[in-house]
C-alpha positions in Angstrom: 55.0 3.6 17.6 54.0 5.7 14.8 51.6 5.0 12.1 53.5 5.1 8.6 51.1 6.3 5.7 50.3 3.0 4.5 48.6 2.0 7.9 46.3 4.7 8.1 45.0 4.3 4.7 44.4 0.8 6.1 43.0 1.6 8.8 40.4 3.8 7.2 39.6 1.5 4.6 39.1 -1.5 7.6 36.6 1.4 9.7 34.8 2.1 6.3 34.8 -1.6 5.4 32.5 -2.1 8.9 30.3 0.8 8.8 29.5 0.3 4.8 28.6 -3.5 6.0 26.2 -2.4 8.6 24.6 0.4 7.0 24.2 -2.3 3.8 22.3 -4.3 6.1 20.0 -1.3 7.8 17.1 -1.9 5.2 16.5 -5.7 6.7 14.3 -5.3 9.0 12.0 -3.9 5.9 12.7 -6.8 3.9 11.5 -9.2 6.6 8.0 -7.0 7.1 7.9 -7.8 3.2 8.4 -11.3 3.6 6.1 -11.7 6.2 3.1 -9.5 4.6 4.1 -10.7 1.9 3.5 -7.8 -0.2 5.8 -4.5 -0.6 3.1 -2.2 0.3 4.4 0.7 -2.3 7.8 0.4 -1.3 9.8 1.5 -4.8 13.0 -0.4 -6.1 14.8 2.3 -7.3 17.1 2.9 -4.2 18.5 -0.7 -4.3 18.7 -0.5 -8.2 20.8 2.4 -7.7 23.2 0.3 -5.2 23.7 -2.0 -7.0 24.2 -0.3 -10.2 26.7 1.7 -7.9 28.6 -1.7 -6.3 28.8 -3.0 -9.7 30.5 0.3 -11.2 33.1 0.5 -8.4 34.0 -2.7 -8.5 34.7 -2.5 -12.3 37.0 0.7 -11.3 38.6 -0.8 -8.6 40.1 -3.5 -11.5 42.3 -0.9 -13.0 43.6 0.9 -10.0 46.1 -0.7 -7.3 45.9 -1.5 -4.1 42.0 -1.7 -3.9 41.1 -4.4 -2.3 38.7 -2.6 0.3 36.9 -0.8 -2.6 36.2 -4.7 -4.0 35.1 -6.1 -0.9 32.7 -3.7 0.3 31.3 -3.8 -3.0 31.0 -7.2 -3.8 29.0 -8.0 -0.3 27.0 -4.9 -1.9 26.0 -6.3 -5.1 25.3 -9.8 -2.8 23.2 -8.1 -0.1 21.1 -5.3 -2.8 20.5 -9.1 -5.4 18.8 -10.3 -2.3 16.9 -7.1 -1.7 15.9 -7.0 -5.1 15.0 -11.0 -5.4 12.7 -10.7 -2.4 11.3 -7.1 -3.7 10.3 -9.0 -7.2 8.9 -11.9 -5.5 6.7 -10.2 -3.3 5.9 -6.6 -5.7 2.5 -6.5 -7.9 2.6 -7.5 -11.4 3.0 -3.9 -12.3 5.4 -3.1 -10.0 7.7 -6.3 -11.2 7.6 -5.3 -15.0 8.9 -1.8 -14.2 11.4 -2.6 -11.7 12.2 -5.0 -14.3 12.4 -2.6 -16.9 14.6 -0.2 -14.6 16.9 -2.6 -13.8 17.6 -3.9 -17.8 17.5 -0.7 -18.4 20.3 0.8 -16.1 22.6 -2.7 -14.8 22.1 -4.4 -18.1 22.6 -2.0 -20.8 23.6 1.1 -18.8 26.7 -0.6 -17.3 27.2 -2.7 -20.9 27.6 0.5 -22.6 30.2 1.5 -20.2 32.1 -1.2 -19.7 32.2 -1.4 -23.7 33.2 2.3 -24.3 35.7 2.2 -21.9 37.3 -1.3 -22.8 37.5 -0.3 -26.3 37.8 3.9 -26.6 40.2 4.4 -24.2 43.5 2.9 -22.3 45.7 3.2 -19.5 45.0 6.4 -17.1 42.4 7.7 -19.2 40.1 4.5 -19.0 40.6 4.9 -15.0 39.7 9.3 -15.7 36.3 8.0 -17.2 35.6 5.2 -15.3 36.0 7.2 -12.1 34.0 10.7 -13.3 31.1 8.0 -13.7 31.4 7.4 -10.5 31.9 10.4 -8.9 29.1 12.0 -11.0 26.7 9.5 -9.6 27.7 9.7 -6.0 27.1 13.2 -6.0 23.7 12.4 -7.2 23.0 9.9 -4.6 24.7 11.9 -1.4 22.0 14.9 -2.7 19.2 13.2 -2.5 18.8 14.2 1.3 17.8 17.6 0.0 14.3 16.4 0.0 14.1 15.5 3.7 16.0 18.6 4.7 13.0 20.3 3.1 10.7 18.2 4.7 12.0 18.7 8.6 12.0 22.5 7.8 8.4 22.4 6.4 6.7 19.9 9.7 9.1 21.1 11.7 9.4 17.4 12.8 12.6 14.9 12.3 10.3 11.8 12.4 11.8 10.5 9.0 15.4 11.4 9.6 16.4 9.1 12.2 19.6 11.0 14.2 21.8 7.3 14.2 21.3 6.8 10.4 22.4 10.4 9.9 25.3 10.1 12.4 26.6 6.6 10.4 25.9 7.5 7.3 28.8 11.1 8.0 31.2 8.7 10.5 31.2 6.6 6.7 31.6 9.5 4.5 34.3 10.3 6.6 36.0 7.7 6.7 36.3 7.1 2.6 36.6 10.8 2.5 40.5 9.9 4.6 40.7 6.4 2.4 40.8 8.4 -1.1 42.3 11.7 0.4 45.3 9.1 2.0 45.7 7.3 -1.6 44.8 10.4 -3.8 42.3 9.1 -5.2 39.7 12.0 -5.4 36.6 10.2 -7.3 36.3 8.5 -4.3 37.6 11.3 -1.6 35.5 14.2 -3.7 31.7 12.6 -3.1 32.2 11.8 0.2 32.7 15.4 1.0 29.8 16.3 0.3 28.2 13.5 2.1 30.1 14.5 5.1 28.6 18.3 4.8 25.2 16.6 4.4 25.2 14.8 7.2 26.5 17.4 9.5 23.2 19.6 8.2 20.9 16.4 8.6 22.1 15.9 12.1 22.6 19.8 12.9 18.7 19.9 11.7 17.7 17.2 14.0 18.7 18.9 16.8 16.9 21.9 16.2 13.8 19.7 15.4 13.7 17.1 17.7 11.8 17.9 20.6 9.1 19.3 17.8 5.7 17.4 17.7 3.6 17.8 14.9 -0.4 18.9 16.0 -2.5 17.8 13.6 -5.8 19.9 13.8 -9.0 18.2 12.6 -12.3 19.4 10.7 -14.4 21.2 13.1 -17.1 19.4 14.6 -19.4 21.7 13.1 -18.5 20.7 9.9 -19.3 17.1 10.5 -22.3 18.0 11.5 -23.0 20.4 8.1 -22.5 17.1 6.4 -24.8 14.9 8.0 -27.3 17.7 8.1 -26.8 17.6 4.0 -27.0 13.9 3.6 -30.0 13.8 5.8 -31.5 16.5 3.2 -30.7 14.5 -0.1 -32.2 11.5 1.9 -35.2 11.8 -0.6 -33.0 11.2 -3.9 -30.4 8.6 -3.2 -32.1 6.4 -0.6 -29.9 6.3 2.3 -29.7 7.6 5.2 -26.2 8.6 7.2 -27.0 8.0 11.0 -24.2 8.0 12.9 -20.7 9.5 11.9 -18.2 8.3 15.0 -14.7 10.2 14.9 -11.9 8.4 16.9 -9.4 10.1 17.2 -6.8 8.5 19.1 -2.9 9.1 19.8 0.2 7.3 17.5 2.9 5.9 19.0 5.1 8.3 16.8 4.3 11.6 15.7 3.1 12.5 12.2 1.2 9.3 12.2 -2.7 10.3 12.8 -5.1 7.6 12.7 -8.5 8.4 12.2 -12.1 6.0 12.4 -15.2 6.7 11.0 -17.9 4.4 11.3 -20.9 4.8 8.6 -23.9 3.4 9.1 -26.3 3.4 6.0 -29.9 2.6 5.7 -31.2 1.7 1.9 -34.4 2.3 0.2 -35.6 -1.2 2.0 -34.5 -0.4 5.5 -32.0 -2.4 5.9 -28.5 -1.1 7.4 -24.9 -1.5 6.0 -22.1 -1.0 8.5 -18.6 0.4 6.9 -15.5 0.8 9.1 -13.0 3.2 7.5 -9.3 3.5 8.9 -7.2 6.3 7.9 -3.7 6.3 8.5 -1.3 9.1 7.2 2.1 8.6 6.7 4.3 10.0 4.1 6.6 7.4 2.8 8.6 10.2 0.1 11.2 10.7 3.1 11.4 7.1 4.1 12.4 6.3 0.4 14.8 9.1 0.6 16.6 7.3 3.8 16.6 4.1 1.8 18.3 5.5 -0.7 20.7 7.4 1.7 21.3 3.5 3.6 21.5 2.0 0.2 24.7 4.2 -1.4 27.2 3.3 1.3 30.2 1.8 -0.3 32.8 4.7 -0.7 
């Protein structure tokens, strides 16, 4: 039996419906480290700001075009699931951290989306409210779907795909492609338009992680040598600041994932009286610009 035309917009809508829903729920597992530390540890807001701000927006489009029920329901769950992100991320954030994520979010879902639900309700009509309301959109999906342009620069530069996980790549395209068919099918092109570009960026994402991913990153240390300069010079100025550096221990040891380098130094200081201070220093490197990048990328999943 053939499918008529109706039934494969459905049918894309259904597949981008499912894939939208799990993707939503991809940043979870970091919520629950959140709630269990009980602290964000420098995680940033923005990303789920932008979601929801995004949710919100399509679901005041979808009320003046037909046939939309997909675009509302995907959306809705969004704006549920991103509150709940953002609820935990408040609770949890330092006082700092709370008053500008605060800020952000008056600031962009308060007035930013007051201003255009109120331009468009009362400066235009018709087609032309639909026109505006849907360039928004399109303007800030494009936005959103670029922002892997920093981790593409960031694979090239390591060499290593350590914060562009393949499957997040590989759902994030099967998505764009499936809302790419779902507004190509009902010619809607602020919806089918973005999506093409996410599309192209996920084929480079994953086309890069295959070039990349048997790389392993070698971090090279400070020469023993120069550990040794240093104590030599601290042993030297013993005579004006009163303490003594006698042992400097380097552990070096291996991560479970590359890129992640964690280092030990144990000081052992001796004061004017003789008496010795112990200091355990752990050093661990990670860089968490990508990681917000992929947050971002899981967060903007709706269409």
């Amino acid at each position: 039996m053939e499918l008529n035309h109706q039934s494969w917009v459905f049918i894309c809508g259904l597949i981008g419906n499912a894939i939208s829903f799990m993707v939503f729920l991809s940043p979870m597992p970091t919520f629950y480290q959140i709630y269990k530390k009980k602290t964000t540890e420098g995680f940033q807001a923005i990303p789920y700001i932008t979601a929801l701000f995004s949710s919100t927006l399509w679901i005041y489009y979808a009320i003046f075009v037909k046939d939309s029920t997909f675009i509302i329901t995907i959306n809705s769950f969004g704006c549920v699931i991103e509150s709940i992100y953002l609820a935990i991320f408040l609770i949890y954030s330092s006082k700092k951290s709370r008053l500008s994520t605060i800020k952000v979010l008056l600031l962009l879902n308060v007035f930013g989306f007051g201003a255009i639900v109120l331009s468009t309700l009362y400066l235009t009509k018709g087609d032309k409210r639909v026109s505006v309301i849907g360039w928004f959109n399109l303007i800030l999906n494009i936005c959103v779907f670029a922002s892997p342009l920093g981790s593409l620069r960031r694979v090239v530069k390591t060499k290593s795909v350590e914060f562009m996980p393949f499957s997040l790549s590989f759902f994030l395209t099967l998505n764009a492609v499936m809302w790419f068919f779902y507004g190509l099918l009902r010619n809607d092109y602020y919806i089918a338009l973005p999506n093409t570009l996410g599309f192209l960026f996920g084929i480079i994402q994953m086309v890069m992680y295959m070039i990349y991913r048997k790389n392993k990153n070698v971090v090279v240390l400070e020469e023993p040598l120069k550990l040794q300069e240093l104590n030599n010079n601290n042993n030297n100025n013993d005579n004006n600041n009163g303490h003594v550096i006698d042992v400097v221990k380097l552990n070096t040891m291996v991560p479970s994932e590359p890129n992640h380098v964690a280092v030990n130094v144990t000081l052992i200081d001796e004061d004017t009286n003789g008496n010795k201070q112990e200091e355990d220093h752990h050093h661990n490197e990670e860089n968490n610009d990508d990681d917000h990048i992929n947050k971002n990328m899981a967060s903007n999943c709706n269409v």
